[in-house]
Residue frames as a rotation matrix with the C-alpha (Angstrom) as fourth column:
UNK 1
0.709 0.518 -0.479 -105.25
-0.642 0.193 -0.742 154.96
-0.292 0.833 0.469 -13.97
UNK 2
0.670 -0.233 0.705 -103.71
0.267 0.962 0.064 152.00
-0.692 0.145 0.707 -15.62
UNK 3
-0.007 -0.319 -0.948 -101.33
-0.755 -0.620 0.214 152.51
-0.656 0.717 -0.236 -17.46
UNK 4
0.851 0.512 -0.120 -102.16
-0.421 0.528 -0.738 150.54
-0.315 0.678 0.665 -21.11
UNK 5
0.213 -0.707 0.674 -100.16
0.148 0.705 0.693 147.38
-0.966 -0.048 0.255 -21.96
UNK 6
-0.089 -0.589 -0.803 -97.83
-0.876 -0.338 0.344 147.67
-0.474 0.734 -0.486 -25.24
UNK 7
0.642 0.344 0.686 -98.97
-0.123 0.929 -0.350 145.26
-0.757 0.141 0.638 -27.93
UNK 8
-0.361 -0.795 -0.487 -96.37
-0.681 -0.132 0.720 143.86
-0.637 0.592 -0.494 -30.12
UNK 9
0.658 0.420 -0.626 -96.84
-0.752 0.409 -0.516 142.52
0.039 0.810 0.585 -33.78
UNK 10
0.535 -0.680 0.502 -95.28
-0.153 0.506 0.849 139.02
-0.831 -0.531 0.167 -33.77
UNK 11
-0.092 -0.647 -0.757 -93.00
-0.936 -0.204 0.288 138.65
-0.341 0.734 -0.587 -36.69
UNK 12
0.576 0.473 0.666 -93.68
-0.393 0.875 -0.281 134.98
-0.716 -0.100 0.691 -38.30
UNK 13
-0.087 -0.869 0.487 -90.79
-0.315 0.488 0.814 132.63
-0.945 -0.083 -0.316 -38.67
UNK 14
0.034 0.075 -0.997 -89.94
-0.938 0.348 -0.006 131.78
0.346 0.935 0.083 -42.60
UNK 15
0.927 0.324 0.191 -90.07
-0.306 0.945 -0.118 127.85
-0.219 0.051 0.974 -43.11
UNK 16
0.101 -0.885 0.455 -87.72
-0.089 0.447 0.890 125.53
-0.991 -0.131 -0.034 -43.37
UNK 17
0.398 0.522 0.754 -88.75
0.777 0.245 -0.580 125.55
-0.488 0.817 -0.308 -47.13
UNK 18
0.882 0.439 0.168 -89.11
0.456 -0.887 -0.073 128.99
0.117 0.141 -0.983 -47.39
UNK 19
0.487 -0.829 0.276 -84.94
-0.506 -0.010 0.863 129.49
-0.712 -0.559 -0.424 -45.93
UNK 20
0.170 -0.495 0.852 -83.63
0.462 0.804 0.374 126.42
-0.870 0.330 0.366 -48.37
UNK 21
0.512 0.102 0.853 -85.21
0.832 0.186 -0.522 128.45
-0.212 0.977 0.011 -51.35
UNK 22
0.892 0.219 -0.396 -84.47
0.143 -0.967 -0.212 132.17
-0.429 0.132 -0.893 -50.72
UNK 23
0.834 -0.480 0.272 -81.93
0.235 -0.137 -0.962 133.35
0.499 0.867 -0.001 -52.88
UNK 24
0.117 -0.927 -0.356 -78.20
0.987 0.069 0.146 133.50
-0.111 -0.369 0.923 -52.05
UNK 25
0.647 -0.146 -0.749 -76.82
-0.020 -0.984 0.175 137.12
-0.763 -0.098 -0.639 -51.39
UNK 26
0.783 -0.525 -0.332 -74.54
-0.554 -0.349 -0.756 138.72
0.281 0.776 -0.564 -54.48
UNK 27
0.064 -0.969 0.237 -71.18
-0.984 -0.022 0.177 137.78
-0.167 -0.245 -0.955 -52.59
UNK 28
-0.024 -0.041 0.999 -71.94
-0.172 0.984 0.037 134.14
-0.985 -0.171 -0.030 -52.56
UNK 29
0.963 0.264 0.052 -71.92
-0.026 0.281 -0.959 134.21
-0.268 0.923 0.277 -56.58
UNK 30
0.416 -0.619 -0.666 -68.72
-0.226 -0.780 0.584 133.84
-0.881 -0.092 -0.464 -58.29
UNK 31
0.828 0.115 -0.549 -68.41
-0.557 0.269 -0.786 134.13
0.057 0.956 0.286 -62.02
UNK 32
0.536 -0.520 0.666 -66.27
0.353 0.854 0.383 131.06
-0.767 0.029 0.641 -63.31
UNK 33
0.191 -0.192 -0.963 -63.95
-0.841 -0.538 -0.059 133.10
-0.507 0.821 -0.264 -66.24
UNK 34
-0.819 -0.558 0.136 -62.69
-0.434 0.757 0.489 129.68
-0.376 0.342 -0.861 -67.37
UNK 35
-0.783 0.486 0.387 -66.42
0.608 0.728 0.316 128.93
-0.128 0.483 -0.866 -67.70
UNK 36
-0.934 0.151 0.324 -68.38
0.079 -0.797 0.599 131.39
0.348 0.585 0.732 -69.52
UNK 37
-0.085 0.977 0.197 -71.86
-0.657 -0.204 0.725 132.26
0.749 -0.068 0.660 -68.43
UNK 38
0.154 0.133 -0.979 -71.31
0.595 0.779 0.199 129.88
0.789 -0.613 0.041 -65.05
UNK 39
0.151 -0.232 0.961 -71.34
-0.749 -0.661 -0.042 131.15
0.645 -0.714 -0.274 -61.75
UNK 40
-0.118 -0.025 -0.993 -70.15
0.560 0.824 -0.087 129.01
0.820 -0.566 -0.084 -58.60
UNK 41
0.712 0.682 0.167 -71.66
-0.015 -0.223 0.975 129.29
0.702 -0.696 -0.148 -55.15
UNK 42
-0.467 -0.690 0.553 -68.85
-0.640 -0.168 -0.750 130.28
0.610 -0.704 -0.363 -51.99
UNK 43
-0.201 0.501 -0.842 -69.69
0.232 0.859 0.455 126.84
0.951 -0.104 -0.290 -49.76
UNK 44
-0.940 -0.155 -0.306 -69.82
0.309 0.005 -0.951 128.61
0.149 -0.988 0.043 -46.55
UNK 45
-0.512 0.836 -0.196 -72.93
-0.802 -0.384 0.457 130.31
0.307 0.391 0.867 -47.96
UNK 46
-0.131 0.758 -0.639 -74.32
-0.487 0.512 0.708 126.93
0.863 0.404 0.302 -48.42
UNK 47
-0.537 -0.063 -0.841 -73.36
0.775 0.358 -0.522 125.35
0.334 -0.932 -0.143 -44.32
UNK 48
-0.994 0.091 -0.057 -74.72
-0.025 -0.714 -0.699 128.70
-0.104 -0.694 0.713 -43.20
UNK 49
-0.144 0.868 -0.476 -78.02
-0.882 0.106 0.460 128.16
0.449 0.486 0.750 -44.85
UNK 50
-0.245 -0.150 -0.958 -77.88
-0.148 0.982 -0.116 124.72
0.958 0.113 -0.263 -43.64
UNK 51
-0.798 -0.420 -0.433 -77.37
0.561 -0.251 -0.789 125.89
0.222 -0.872 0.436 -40.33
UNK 52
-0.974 0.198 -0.108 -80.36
-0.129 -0.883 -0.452 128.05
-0.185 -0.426 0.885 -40.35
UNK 53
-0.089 0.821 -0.564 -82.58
-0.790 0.287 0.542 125.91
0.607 0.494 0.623 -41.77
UNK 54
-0.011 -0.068 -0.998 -81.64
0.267 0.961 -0.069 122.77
0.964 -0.267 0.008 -39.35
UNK 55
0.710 -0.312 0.632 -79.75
-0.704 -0.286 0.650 124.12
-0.022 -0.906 -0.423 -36.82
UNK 56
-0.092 -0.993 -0.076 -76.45
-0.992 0.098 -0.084 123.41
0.091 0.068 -0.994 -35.61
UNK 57
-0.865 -0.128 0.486 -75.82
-0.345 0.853 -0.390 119.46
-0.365 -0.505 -0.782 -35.47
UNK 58
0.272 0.837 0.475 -79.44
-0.278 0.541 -0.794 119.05
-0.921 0.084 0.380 -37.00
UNK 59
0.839 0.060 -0.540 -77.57
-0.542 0.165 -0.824 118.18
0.040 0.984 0.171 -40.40
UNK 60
0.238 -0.817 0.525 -74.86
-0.220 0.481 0.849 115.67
-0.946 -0.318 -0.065 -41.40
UNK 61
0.916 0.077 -0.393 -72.56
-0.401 0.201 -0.894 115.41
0.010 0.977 0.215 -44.37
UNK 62
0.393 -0.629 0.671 -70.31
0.057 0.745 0.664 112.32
-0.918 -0.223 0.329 -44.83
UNK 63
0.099 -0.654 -0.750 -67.44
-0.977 0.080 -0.199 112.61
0.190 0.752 -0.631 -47.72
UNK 64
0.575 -0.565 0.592 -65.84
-0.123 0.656 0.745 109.52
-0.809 -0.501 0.308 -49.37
UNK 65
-0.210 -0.892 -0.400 -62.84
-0.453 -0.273 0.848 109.07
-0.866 0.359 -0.347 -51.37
UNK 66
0.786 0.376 0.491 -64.35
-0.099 0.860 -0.501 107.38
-0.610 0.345 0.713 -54.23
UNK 67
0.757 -0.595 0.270 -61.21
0.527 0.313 -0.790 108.38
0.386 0.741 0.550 -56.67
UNK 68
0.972 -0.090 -0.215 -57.81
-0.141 -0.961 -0.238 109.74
-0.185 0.262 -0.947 -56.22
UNK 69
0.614 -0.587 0.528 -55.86
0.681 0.055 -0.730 109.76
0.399 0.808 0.434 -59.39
UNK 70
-0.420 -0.698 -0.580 -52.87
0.698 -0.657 0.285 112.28
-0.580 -0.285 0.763 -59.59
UNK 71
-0.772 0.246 0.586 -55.50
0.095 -0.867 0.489 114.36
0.628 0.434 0.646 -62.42
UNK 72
-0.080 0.868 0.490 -58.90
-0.452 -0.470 0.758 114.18
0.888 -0.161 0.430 -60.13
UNK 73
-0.981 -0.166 0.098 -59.83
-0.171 0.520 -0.837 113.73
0.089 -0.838 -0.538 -56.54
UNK 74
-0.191 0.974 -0.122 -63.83
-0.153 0.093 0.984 112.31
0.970 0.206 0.132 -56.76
UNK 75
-0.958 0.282 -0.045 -65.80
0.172 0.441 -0.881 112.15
-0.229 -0.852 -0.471 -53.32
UNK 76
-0.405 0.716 -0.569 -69.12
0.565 0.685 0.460 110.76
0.719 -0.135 -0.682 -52.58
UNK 77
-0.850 -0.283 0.444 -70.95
-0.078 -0.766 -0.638 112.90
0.521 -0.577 0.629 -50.52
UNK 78
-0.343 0.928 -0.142 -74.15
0.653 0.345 0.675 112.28
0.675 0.139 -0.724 -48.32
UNK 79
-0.541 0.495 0.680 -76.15
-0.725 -0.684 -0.079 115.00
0.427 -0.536 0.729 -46.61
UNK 80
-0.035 0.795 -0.606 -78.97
0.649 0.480 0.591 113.64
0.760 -0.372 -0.532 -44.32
UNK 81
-0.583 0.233 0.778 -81.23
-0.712 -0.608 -0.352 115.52
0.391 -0.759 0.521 -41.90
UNK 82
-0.958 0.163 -0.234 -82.32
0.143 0.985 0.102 112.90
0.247 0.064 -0.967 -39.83
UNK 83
-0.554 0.827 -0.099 -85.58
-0.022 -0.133 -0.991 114.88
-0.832 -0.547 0.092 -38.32
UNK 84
0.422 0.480 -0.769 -86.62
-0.790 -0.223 -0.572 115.03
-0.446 0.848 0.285 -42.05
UNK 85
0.473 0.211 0.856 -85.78
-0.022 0.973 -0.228 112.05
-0.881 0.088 0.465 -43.18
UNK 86
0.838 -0.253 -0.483 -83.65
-0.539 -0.515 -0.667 113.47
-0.080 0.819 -0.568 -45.68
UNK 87
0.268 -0.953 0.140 -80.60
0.057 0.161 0.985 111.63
-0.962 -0.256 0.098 -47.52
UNK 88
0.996 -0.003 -0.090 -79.04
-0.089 0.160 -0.983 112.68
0.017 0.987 0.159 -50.74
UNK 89
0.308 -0.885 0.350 -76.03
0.361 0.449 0.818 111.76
-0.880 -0.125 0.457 -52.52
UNK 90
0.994 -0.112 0.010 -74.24
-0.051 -0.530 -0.847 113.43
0.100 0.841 -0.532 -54.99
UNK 91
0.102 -0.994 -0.028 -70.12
0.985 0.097 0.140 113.68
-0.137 -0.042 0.990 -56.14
UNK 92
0.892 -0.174 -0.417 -67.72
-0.200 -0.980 -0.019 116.20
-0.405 0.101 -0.909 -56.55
UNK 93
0.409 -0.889 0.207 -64.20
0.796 0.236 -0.558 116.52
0.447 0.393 0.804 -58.50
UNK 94
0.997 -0.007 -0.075 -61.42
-0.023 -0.977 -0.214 118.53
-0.072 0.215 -0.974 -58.17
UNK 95
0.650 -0.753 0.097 -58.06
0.524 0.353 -0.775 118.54
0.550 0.555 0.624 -60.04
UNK 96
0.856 -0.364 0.367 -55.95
-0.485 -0.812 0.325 121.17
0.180 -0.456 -0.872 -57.48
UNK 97
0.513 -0.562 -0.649 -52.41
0.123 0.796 -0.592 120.02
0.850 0.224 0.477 -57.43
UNK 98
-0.565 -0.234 0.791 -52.21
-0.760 -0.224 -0.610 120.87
0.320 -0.946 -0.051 -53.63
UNK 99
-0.522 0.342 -0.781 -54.05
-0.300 0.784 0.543 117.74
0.798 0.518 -0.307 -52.52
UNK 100
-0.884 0.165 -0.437 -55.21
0.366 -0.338 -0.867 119.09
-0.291 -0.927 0.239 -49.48
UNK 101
-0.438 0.589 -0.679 -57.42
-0.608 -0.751 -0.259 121.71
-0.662 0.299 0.687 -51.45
UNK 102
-0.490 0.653 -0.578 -58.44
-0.778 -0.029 0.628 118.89
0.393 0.757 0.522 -53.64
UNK 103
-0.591 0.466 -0.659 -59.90
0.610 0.792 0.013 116.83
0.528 -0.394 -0.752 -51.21
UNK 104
-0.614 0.517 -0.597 -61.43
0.470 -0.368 -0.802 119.76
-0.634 -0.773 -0.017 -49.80
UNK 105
-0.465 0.630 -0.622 -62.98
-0.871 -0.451 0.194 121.08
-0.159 0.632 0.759 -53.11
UNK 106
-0.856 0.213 -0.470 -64.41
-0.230 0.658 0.717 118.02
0.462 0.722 -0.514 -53.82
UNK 107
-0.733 0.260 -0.628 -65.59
0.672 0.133 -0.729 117.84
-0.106 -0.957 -0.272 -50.79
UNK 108
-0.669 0.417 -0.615 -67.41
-0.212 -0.900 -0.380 121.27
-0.712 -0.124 0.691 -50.68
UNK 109
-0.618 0.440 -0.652 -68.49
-0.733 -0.021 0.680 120.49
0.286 0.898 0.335 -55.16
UNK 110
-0.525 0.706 -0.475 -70.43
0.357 0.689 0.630 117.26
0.773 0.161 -0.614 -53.92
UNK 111
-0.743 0.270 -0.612 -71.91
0.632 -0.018 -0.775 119.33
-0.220 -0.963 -0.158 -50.75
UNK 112
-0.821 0.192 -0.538 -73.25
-0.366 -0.900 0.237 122.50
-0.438 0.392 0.809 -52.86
UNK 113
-0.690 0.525 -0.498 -74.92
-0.488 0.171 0.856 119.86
0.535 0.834 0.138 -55.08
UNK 114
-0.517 0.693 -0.502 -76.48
0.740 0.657 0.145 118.24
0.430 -0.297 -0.853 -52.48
UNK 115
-0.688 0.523 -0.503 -77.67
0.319 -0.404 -0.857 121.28
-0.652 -0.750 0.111 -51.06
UNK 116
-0.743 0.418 -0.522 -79.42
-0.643 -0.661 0.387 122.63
-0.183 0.623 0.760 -54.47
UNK 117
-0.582 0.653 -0.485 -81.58
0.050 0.624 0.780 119.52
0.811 0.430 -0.396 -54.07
UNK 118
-0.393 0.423 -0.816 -82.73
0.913 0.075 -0.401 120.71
-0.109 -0.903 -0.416 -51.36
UNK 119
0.719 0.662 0.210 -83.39
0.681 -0.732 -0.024 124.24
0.138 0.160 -0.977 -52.75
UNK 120
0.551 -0.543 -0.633 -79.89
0.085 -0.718 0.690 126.12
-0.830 -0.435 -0.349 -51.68
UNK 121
-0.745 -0.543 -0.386 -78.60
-0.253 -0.306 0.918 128.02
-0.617 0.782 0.090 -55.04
UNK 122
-0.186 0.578 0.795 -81.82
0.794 0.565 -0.225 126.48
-0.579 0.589 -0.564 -56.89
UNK 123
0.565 0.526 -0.635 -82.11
0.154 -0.824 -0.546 130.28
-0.811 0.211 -0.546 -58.22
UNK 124
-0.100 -0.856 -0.507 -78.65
-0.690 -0.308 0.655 130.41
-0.717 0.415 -0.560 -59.66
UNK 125
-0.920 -0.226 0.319 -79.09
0.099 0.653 0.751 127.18
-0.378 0.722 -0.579 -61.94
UNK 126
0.221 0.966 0.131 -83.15
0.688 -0.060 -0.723 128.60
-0.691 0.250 -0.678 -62.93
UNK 127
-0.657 -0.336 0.675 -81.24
0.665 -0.681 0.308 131.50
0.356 0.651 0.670 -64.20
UNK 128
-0.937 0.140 -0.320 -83.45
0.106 -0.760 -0.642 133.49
-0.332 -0.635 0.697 -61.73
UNK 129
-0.250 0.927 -0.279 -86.59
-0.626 0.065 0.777 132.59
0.739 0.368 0.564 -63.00
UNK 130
-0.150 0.553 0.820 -89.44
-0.974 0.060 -0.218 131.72
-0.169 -0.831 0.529 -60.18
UNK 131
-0.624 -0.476 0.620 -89.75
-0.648 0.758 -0.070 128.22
-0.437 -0.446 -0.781 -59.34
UNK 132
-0.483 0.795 -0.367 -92.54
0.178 0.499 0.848 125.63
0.857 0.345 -0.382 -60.76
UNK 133
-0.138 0.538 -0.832 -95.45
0.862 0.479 0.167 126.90
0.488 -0.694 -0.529 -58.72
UNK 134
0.139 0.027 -0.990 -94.33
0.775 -0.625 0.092 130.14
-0.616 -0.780 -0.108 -57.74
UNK 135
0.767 0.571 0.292 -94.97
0.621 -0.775 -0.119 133.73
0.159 0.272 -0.949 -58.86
UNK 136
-0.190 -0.970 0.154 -92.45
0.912 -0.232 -0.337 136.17
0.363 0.077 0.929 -59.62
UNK 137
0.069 0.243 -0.968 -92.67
0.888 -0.457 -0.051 138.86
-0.455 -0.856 -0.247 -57.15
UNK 138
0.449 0.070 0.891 -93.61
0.672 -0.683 -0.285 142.28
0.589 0.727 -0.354 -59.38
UNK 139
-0.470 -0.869 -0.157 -91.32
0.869 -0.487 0.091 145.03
-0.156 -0.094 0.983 -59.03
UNK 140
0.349 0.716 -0.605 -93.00
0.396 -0.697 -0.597 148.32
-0.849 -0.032 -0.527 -58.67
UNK 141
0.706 -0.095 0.701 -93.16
0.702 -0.031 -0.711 149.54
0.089 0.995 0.045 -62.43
UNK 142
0.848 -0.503 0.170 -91.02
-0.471 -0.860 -0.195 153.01
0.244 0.085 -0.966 -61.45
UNK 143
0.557 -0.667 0.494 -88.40
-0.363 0.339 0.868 150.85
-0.747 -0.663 -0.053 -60.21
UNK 144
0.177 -0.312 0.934 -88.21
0.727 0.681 0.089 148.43
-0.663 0.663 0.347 -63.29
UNK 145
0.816 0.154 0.557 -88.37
0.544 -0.532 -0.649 151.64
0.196 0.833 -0.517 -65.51
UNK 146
0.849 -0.509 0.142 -85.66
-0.502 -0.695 0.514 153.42
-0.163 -0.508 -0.846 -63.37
UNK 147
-0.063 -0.864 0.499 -82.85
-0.180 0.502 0.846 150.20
-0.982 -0.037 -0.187 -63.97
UNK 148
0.334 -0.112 0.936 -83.85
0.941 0.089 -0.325 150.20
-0.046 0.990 0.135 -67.90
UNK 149
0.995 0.049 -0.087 -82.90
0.037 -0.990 -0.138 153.49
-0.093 0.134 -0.987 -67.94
UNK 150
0.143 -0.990 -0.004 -79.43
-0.852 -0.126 0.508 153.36
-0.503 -0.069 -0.862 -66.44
UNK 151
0.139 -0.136 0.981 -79.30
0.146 0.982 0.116 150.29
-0.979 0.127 0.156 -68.44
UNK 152
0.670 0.578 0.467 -80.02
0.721 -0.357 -0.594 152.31
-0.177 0.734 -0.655 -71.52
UNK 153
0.954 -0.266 0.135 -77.44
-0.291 -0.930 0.225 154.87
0.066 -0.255 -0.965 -70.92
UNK 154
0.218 -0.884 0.414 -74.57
-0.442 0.288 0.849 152.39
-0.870 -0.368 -0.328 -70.26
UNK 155
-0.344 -0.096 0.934 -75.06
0.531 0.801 0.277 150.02
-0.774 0.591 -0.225 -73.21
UNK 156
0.076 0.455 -0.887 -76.31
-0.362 -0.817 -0.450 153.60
-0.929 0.355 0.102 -75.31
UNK 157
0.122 -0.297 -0.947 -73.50
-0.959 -0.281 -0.036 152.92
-0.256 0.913 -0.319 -77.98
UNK 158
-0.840 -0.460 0.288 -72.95
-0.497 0.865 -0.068 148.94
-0.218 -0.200 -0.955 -77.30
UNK 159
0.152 0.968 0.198 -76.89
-0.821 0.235 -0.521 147.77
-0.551 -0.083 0.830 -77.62
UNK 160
0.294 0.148 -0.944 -76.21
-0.824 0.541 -0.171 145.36
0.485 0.828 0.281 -80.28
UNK 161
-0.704 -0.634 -0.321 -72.89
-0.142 0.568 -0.811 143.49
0.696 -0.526 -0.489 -78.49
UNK 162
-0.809 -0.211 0.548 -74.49
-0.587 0.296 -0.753 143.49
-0.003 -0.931 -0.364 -75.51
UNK 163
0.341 0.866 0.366 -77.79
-0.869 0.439 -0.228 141.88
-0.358 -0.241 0.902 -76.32
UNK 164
0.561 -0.238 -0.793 -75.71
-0.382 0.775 -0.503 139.05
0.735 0.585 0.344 -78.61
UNK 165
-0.516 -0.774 -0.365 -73.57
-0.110 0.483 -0.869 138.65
0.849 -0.408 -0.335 -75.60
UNK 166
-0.795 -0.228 0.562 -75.89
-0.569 0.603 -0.559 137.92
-0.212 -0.764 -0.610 -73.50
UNK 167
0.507 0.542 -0.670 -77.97
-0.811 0.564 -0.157 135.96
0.293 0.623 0.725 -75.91
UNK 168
0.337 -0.771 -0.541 -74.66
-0.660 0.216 -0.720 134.03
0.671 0.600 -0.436 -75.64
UNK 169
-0.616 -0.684 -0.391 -74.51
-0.146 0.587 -0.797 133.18
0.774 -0.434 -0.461 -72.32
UNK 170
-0.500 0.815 -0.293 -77.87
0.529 0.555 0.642 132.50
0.686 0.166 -0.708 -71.74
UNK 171
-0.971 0.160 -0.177 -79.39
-0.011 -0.771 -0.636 135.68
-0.238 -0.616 0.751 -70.06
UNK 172
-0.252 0.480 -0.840 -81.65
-0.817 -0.571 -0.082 136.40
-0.519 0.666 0.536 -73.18
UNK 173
-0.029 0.139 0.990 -83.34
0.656 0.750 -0.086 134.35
-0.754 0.647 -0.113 -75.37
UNK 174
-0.558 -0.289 0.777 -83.23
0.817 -0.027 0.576 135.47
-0.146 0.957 0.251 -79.31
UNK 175
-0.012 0.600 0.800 -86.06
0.647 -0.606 0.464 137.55
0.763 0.523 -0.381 -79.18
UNK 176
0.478 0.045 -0.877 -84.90
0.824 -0.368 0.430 139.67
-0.303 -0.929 -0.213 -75.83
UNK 177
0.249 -0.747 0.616 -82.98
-0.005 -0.637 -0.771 142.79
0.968 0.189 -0.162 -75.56
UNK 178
-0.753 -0.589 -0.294 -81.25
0.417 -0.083 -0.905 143.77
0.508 -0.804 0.308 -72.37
UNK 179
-0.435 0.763 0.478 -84.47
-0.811 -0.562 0.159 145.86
0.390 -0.318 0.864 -71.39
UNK 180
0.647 0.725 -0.238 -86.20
-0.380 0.576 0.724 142.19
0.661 -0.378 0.648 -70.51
UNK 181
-0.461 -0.613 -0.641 -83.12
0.243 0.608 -0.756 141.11
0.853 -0.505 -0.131 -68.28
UNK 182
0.300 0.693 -0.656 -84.27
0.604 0.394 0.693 140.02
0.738 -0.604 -0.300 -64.57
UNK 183
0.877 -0.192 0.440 -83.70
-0.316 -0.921 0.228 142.36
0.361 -0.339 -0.869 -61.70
UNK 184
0.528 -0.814 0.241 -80.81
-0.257 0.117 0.959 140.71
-0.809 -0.568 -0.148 -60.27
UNK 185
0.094 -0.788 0.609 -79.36
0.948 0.258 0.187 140.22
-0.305 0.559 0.771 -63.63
UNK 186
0.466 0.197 0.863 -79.57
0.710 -0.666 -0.231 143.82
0.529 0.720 -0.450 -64.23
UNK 187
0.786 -0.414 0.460 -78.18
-0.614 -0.612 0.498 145.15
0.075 -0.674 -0.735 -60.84
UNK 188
0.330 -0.942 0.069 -75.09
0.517 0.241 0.822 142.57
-0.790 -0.235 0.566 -61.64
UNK 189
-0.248 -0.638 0.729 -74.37
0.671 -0.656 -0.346 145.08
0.699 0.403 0.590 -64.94
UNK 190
0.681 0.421 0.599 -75.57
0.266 -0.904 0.333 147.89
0.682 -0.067 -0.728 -62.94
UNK 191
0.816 -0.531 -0.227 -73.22
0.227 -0.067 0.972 146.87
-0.532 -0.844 0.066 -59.83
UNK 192
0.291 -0.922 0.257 -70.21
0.118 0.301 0.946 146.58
-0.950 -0.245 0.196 -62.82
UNK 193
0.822 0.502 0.269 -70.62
0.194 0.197 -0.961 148.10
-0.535 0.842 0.065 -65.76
UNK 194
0.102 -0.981 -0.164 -67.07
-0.934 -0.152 0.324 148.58
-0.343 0.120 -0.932 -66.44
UNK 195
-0.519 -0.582 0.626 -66.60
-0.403 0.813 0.421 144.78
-0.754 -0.034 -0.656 -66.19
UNK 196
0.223 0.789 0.572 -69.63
-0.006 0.588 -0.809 144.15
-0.975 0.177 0.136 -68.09
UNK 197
0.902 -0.065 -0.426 -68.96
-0.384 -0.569 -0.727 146.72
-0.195 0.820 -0.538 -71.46
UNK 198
-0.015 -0.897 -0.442 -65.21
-0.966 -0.101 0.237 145.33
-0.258 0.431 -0.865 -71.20
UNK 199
-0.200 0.058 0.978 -66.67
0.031 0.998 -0.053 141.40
-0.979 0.020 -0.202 -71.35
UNK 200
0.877 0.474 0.072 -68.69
0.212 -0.249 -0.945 142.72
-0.430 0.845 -0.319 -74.60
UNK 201
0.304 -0.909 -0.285 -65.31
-0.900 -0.372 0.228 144.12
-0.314 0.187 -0.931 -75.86
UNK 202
-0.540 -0.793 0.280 -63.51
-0.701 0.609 0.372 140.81
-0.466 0.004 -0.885 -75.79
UNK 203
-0.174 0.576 0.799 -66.43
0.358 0.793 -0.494 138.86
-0.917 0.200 -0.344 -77.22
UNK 204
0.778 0.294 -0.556 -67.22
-0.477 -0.300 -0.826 141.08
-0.409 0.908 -0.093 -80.76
């Protein structure tokens, strides 16, 4: 008897689209303390993404010096995928008084932006709200009911502060409480609620 042939399900590659848009992992975020409510994007994040969306060599990104003063170094940056016809331009600054590091941050600040025009970080500057066009993926209700809880429990005695702070730094609109924050803004107090309750602290 034959023996019967093993059928495999094929897994179906994400788009190049679909890769540009998906959200950046937690680590690639880092709050800006100098700039409230800002977060800035680790650029290797954004080449690796590149990289997986193109493939090695299937992107290029030319820097030029357009300024450097002794307060800012400005470059000119152009991305271009040539199989996609793709070229954007965008700058960057950066004031570092190692002038190495500020020709490489600038570098990197005018690369990030060109990649978010392409979709890479496009979540982080929505504030995590679903693109034009696209449906926010629902969250089984026991889940969403399971992070208001521990949300509830941390912010028990704090509810007020914390909903003005993050009225404040644009989490919340006026008529929110913490109970309507998005899931990934809720699993960054949930990852830190120490840091979060002591941010509330320093703001009352």
């Amino acid at each position: 008897m034959a023996a019967k042939k093993k059928t495999t399900t094929a897994t179906a590659k994400p788009s190049v689209d679909e890769i540009l848009n998906r959200p950046l992992p937690n680590e690639a975020l880092k709050k800006m303390p100098h700039k409230q409510g800002m977060t800035a994007i680790t650029p290797i994040y954004v080449t690796d993404r590149l990289n997986e969306a193109f493939g090695l060599g299937g992107w290029q990104f030319e820097p030029e010096i357009i300024s450097d003063s002794e307060k800012m170094i400005i470059i000119k940056g152009v991305l271009t995928v040539p199989t996609l016809n793709v070229r954007i331009v965008q700058f960057g600054g950066n004031d570092n008084r190692d002038r190495g590091d500020a020709y490489k941050g600038a570098s990197t600040d005018a690369l990030i932006k060109c990649g978010s025009y392409l979709g890479i970080g496009s979540h982080v500057w929505r504030n995590d709200k679903p693109r034009e066009g696209h449906c926010e993926e629902k969250k089984p209700a026991k889940e969403k009911f399971k992070k208001v809880e521990e949300l509830e429990k941390i912010l028990e005695k704090h509810e007020k502060s914390a909903n003005e702070f993050l009225v404040q730094i644009d989490w919340l609109n006026q008529k929110q409480t913490f109970r309507d924050l998005t899931d990934v803004r809720a699993k960054e107090i949930l990852d830190r609620p120490a840091d979060f309750l002591a941010q509330i602290t320093i703001n009352k």
